[in-house]
C-alpha positions in Angstrom: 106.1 144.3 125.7 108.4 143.3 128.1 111.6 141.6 127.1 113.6 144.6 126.6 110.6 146.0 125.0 111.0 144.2 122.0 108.8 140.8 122.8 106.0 139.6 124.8 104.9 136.5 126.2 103.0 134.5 123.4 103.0 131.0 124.8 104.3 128.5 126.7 107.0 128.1 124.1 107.5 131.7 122.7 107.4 135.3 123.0 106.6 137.4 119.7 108.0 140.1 118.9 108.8 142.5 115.6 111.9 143.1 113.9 113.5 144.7 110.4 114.2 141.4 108.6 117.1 141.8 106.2 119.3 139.6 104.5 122.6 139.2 105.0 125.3 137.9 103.3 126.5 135.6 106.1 125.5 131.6 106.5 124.1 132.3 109.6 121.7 135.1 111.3 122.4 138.0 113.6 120.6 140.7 115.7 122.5 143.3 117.1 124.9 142.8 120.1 123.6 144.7 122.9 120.0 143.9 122.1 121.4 139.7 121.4 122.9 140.0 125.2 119.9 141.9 126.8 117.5 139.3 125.6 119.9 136.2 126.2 120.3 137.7 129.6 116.0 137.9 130.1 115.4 134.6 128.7 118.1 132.3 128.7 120.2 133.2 131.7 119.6 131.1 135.1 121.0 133.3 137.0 122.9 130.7 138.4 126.5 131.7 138.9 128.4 133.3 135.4 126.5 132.4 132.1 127.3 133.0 129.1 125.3 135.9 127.5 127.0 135.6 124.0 124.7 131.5 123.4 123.0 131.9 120.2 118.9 132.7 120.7 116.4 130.9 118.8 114.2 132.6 116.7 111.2 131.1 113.9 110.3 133.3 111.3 107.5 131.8 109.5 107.7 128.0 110.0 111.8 127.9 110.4 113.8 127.9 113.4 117.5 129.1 113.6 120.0 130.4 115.5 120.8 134.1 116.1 124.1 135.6 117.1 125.2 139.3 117.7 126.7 141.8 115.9 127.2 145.0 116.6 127.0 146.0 112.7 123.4 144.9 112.7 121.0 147.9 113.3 119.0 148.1 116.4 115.6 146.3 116.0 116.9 144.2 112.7 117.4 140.7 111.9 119.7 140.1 109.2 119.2 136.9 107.9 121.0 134.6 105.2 120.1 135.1 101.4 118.7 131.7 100.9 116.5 131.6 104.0 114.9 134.4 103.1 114.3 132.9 100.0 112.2 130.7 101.2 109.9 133.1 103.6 107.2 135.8 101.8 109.7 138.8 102.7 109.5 140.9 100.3 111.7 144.4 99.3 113.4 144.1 102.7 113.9 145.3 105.3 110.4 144.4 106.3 108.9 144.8 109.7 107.7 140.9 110.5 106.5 139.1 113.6 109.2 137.1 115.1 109.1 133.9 117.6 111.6 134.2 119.8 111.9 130.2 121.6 111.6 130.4 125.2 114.5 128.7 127.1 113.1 125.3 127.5 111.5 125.6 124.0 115.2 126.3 122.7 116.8 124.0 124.4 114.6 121.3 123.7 114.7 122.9 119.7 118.7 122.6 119.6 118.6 118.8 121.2 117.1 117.8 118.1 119.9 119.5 116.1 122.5 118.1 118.3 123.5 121.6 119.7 122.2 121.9 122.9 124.8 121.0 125.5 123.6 121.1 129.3 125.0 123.9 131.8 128.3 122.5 133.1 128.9 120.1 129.9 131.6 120.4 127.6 131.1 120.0 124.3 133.4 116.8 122.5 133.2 119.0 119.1 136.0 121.6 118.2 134.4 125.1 119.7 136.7 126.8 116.3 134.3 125.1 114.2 131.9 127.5 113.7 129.3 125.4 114.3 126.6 126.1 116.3 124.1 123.9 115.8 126.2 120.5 114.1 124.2 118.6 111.8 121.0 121.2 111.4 119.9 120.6 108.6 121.4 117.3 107.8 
């Protein structure tokens, strides 16, 4: 594997990888924070003056896309995601070792445009950045 030797190159679009899915109580999913910066670092980063390594990554599990945030409470090699989205997927007595997509920069990009939450480097956002929202409108 060799994004932080947790994915590999799948596509054009995605690497795959394998990670603990869990749920978590939260609306929204996380990984944990060292391995969430590593990866945005690999994938997402330009490397183009300072970036931001904290942008949410884009992961499919099953045939749903979402963002993913840190935390550092999330175990090393877990995703914890929200109660109903799990709901919907064939995990069973979780944590369950699953293959993960994770959306290659242009992929994500392109994924978050459609949900109205992909700004372009050097763009500020007219939304309130206190909102919470990450990806306005998803879902909507």
């Amino acid at each position: 594997m060799c994004i932080v030797t947790m994915f590999e190159v799948f596509s054009r679009s995605y690497y795959l990888g394998r990670l603990y899915v869990t749920p978590t109580d939260e609306d929204r999913a996380f990984m944990h924070s060292d391995q969430h910066e590593r990866i945005n670092e690999h994938v997402y980063a330009t490397g183009d003056g300072l970036e931001r390594l904290d942008s949410p990554l884009v992961m499919k599990l099953e045939s749903r896309h979402f963002p993913v945030h840190g935390d550092e409470s999330v175990p090393a090699n877990t995703l914890a995601v929200p109660e109903s989205m799990l709901e919907e997927t064939d995990v069973r007595n979780p944590p369950s070792l699953r293959e993960v997509f994770l959306a290659r920069r242009e992929r994500a990009q392109q994924l978050l445009s459609f949900a109205g939450g992909w700004q372009p480097p050097g763009v500020e956002s007219a939304d309130d950045p206190s909102s919470g929202d990450d990806v306005p409108n998803a879902g909507t």
